[in-house]
GUMI-601884 format. One record per residue: x, y, z of N, C-alpha, C, O in turn. Coordinates in steps of 0.2 Angstrom, whole numbers, plus 5000, padded with zeros to 4 digits. Each point is the difference from the previous one (the first is absolute). Layout:
residues N
XYZXYZXYZXYZ
...
***
This chain:
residues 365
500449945000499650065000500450065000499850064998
500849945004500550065001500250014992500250054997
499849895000500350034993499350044997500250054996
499249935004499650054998499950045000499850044996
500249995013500050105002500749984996500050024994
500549965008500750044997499850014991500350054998
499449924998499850034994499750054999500150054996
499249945008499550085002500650065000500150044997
500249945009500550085002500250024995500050065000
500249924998500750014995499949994992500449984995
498850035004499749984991499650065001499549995003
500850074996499250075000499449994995499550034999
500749934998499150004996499749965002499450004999
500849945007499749975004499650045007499549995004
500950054996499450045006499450054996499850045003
500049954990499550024998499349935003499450024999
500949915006499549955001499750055004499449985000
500750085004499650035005499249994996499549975002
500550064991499550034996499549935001499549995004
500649974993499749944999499350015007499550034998
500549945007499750025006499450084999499450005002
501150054995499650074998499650014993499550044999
500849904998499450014996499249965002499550014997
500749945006499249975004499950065004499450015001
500950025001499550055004499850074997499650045002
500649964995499950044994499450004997499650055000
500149874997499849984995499450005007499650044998
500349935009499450015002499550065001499450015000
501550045001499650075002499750034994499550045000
500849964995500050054993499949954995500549974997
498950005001500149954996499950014995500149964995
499550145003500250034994500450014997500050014994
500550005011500550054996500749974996500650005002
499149984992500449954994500850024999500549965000
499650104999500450014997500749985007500549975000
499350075007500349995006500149925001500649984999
499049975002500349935000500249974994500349955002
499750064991500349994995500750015000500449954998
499950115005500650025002500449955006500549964999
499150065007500349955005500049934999500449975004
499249994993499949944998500549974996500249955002
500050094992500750004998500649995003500449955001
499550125002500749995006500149955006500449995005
499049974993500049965006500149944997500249955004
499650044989500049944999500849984996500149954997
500650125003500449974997500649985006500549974999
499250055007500849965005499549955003500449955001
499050045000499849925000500249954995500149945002
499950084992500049974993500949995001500249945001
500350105000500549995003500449945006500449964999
499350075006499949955006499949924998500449965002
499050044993499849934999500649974996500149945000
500450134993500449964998500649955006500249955000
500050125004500649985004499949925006500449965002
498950054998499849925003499849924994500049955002
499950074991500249964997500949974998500249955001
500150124998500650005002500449935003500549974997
499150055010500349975004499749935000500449955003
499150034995499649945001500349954992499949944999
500550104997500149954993500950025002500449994995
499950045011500750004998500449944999500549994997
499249965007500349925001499849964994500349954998
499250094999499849954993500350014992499849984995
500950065007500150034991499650054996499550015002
500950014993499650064995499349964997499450025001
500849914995499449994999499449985001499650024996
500249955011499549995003500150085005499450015003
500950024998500150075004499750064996499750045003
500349964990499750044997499349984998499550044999
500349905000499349965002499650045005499550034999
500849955008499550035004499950065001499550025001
501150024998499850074999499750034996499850065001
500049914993499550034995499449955002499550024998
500549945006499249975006500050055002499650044998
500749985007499850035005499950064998499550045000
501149984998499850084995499350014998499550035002
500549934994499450024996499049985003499549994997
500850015012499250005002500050075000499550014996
500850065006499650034999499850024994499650055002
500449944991499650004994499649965001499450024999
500649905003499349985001499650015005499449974999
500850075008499550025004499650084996499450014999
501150035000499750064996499449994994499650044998
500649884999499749984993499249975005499450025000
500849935005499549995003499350065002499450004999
501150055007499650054998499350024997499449995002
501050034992499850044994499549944998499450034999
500649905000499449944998499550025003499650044998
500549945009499450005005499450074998499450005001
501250064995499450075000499849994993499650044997
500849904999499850024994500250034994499849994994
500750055009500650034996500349964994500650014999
499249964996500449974996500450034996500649994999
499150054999500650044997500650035002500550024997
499349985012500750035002500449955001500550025001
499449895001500149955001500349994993500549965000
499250064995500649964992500350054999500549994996
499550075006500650034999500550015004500450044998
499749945008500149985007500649954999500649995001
498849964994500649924998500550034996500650015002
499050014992500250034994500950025001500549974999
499450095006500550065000500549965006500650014999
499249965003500449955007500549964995500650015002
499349954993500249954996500650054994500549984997
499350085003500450054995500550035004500649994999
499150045008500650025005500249955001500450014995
499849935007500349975003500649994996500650005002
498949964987500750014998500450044996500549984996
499150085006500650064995500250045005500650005000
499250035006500250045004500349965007500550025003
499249944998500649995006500749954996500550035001
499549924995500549984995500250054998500650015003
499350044994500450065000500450035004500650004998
499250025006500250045005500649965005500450025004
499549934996500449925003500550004995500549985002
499650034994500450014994500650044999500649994998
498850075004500350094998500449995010500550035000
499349955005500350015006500649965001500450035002
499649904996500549964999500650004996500549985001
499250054994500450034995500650065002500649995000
499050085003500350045006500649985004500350035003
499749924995500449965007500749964999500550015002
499249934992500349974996500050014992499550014997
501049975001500050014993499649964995499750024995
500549925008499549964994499849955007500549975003
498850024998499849955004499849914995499950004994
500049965011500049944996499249965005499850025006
499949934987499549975005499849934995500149994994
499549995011499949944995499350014993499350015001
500949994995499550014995499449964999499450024998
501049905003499449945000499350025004499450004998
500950025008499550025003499550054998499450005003
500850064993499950084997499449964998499550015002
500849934992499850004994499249955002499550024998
500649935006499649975005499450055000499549994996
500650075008499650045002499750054996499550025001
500750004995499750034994499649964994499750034996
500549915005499649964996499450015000499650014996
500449965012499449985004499450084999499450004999
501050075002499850055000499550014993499450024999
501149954996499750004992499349975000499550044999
500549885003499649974999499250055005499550004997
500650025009499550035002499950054995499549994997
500950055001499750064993499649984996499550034997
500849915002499349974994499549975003499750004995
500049995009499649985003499750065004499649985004
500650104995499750085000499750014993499450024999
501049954996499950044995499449954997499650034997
500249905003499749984999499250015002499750034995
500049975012499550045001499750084996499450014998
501350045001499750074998500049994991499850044997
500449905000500049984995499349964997499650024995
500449955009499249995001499349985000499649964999
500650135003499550045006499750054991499450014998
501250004998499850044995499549974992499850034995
500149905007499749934998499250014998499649995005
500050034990499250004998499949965004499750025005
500449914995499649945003499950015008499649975002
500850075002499850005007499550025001499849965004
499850094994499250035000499749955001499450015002
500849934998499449934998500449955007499849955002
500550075000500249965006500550045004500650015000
499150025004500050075005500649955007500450035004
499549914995500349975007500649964997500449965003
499650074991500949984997500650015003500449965002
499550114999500750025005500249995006500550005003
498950004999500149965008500249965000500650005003
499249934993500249945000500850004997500549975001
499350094993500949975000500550015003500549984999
499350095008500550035003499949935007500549985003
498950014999500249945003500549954997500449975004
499750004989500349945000500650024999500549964999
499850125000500450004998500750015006500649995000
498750045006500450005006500049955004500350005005
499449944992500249935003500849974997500549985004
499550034988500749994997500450035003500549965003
499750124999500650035001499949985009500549995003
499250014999500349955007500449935000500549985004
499149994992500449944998500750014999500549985003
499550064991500950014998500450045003500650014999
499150035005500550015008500249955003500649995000
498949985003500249945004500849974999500550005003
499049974988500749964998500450054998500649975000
499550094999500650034999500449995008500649985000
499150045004500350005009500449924999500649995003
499249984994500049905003500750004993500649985001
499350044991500750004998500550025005500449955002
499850134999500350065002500349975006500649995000
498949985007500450005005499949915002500049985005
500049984991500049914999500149994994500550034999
499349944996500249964995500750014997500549964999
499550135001500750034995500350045004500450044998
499649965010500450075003500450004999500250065001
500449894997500850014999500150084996500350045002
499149944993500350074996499650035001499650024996
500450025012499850065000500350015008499750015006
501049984992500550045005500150065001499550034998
500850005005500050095000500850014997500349954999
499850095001500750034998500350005006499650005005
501050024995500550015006499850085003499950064997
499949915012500150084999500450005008500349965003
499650114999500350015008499749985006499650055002
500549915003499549995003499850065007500550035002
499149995001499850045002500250005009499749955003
500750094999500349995007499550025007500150005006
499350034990499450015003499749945004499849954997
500050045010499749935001499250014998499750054999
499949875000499350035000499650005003500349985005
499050044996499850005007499749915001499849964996
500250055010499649945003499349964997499550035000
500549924998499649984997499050025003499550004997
500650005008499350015003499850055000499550024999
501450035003499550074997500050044995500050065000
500149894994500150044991499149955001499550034996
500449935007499149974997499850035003499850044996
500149995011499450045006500150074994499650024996
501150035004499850054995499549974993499550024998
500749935000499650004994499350005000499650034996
500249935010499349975002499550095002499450035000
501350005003499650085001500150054997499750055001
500949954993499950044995499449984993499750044997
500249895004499449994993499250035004499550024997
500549975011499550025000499950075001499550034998
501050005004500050095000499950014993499550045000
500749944995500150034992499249984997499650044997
500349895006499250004998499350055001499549994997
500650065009499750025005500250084996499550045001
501049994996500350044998499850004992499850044997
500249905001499650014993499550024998499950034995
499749955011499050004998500250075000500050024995
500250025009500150075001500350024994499650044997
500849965001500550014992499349994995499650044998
500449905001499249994994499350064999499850034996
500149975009499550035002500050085001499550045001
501349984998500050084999500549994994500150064998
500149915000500550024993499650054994500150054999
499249914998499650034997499850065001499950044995
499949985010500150075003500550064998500150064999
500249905002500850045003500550014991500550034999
499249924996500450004996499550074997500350054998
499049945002499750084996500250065002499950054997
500449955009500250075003500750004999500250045005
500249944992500749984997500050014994500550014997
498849994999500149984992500449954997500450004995
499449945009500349934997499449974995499450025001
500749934995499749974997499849935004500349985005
499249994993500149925005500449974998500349965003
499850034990500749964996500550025005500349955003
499850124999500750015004500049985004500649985002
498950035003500049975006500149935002500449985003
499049984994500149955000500949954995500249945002
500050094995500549984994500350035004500049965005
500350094997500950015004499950035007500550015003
498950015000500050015008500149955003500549995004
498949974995499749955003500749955000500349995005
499949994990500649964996500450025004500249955003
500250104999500750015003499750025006500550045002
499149955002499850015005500149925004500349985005
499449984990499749925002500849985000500249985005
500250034991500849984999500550025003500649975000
499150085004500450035005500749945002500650015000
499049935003500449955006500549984995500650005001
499349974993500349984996500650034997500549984997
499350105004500350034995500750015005500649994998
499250025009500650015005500649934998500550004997
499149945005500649944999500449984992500549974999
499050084997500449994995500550064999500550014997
499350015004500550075000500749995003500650014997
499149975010501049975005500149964998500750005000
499049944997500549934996500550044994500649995000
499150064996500350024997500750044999500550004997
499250045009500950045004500249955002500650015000
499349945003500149955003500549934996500249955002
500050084989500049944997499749955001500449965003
498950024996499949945000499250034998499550015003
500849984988499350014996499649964999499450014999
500949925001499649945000499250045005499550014998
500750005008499650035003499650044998499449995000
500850064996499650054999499549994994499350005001
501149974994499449954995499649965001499650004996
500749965010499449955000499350035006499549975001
500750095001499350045003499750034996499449994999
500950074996499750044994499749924996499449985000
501150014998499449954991499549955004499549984998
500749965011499949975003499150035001499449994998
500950075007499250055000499550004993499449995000
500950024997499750024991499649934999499450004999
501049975000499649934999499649995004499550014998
500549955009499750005006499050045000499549985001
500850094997499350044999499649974992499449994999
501250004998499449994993499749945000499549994997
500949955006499849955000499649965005499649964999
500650075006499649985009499550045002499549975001
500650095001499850065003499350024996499550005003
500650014990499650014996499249945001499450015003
501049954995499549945000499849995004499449984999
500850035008499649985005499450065002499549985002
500750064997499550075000499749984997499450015003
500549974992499649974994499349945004499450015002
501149964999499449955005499850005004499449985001
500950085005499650015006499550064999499750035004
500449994990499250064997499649975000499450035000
500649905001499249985000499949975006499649955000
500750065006500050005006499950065004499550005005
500950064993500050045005499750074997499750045003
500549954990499650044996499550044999499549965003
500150104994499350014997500049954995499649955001
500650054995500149974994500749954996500650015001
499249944995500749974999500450044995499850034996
501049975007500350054996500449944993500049945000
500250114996500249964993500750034999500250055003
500349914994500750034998499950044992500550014997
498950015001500150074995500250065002499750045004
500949974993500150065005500250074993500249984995
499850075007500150074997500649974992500649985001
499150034994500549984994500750045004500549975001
499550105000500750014999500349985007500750005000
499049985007500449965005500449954997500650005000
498949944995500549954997500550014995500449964999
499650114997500650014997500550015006500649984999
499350055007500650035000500249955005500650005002
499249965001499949925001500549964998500549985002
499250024989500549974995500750045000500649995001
499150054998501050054999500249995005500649994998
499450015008500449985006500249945001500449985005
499349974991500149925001500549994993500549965000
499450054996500650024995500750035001500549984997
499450065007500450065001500549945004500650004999
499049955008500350015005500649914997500549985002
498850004994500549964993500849994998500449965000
499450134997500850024997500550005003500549984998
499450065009500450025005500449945001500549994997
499349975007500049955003500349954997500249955003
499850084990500549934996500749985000500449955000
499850115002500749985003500249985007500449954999
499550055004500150005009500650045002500449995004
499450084992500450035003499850075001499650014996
500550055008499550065000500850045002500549985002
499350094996500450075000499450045003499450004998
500850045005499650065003499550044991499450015000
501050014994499550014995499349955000499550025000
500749925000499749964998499250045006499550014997
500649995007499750005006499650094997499450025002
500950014997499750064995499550004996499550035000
500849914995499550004994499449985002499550014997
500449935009499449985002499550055002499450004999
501050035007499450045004499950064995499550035002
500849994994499850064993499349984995499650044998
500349895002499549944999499650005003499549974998
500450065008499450005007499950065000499450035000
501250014999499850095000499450014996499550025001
500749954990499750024996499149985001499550044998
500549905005499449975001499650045007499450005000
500950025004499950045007499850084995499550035001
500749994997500050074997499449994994499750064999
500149884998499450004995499250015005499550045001
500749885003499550005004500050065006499949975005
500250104997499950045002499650074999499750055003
500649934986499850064997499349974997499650044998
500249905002499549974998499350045002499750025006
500049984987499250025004499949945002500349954999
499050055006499649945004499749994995500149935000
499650094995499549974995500149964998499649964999
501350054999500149954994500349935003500549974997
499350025008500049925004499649944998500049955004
***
């Protein structure tokens, strides 16, 4: 326990945890006023979102990069699936596929990026295992077609005559990409793990925290963030009209780099840290994880928890830039090897996407 106040102390964006606690009291006394817990909500959900990295951290330090950056893109990526659950429960679909959408885009042009562009800062040319890159990019591919399929579809004369098509195909289709998660996990870490070693890197003189107390923070940061979400969902819409955001933006790069936050920290340190294996396998790990898991399961618990069941047709231009990020993260990654430019031209690729959907009218959604 001493090594976790010794982290609080000594991590100043960790003493924004004050907020978290102020924004529930916040939300009971002022429950109009959008724009004020939209702000604190934020602030509260990125050193939780933090916090929960530094106790996965510690919970995958004995297990290696590869099954180490596994769990941190789990564990990471509850708060996009509590924020996504949120947002079901009210209905929100469209802020829930643009939520997926932009999560799967940030993940892999802007944090890979930026893990890139920092590691690069540091080192000249870093090294990582590609089999693995290539692994996870594939996987990311095949969900794209499986986006781009439904809003292909959708554009179909014959649907008019069978209204419960897309349901059905967005249920089977999120039965399939469940599936080939699985087996992706059962190649990657059983059948083939030989070849998905990490590179050499430096090991860290830092000790980790004790095993009991990296689960108890975990077990009370997923419930604080969930408790912090319903409050974030429930004023973002608010708070983005009084911003002049669009919902594309909000949903596509607010929502997205807010939910990312935890992942974003452990990828980040693996990277100054030489040990990209790490960083990659959180950024494209995450990436995939959401288009293939996260997605789909939203998909089936809409007819549980939902108003209504939700479908994977999602906004034609989410799935371009969908596509071009899973293309993009293709090319990169064919070498196994990155330079700080490298790490430029991606997030220049997120700028350009972050800057369309901001100027964007709402109509043309």
């Amino acid at each position: 326990m001493s090594q976790l106040w010794h982290e609080i102390r000594h991590t100043p964006l960790l003493w924004l945890l004050v907020l978290a606690p102020l924004v529930l009291v916040a939300h009971s006394a002022a429950p109009e006023a959008h724009t004020l817990l939209f702000l604190l909500s934020v602030l509260a959900i990125i050193p939780l979102a933090t916090l929960l990295s530094h106790a996965t951290e510690a919970v995958a330090a004995r297990t290696g990069d590869t099954v180490g950056s596994l769990l941190n893109a789990t564990l990471g990526n509850l708060t996009e699936l509590i924020i996504a659950l949120a947002a079901l429960r009210l209905g929100q679909y469209t802020l829930v596929k643009a939520s997926l959408a932009g999560a799967i885009v940030c993940n892999t042009l802007f944090m890979l990026g930026a893990s890139f562009l920092l590691g690069g800062l540091k080192y000249h040319v870093q090294d990582y295992n590609r089999v693995s890159a290539r692994l996870q990019t594939s996987l990311l591919f095949l969900a794209t077609i499986a986006l781009i399929v439904p809003s292909a579809m959708a554009e179909a004369d014959s649907l008019a005559a069978a209204p419960d098509f897309m349901q059905d195909l967005s249920f089977g289709l999120a039965i399939l990409l469940i599936i080939t998660y699985v087996l992706g996990l059962y190649f990657s870490l059983k059948s083939h793990r030989e070849l998905f070693g990490s590179a050499e890197h430096a090991t860290s003189d830092e000790p980790p925290w004790p095993l009991s107390v990296a689960l108890a923070t975990l077990a009370v940061v997923t419930v604080t963030v969930a408790l912090v979400s319903e409050v974030f969902v429930e004023s973002v819409q608010h708070a983005a009209e009084t911003f002049g955001m669009t919902p594309a933006f909000v949903g596509f790069i607010v929502v997205a780099l807010v939910g990312a936050a935890a992942e974003m920290t452990s990828a980040f340190s693996g990277a100054r840290k030489n040990r990209l294996d790490l960083s990659v396998g959180i950024a494209l790990g995450s990436a995939a994880q959401i288009a293939l898991f996260v997605a789909p399961v939203l998909v089936l618990l809409s007819y549980v928890i939902g108003p209504a069941p939700m479908d994977l047709q999602f906004w034609p231009g989410a799935v371009i830039m969908v596509l071009v990020a899973a293309m993009t993260a293709i090319i990169v990654t064919n070498s196994g090897r990155a330079a700080w430019f490298v790490g430029v031209l991606m997030l220049m690729v997120y700028l350009i996407f972050a800057m369309t959907l901001y100027l964007l009218p709402p109509k043309l959604l």
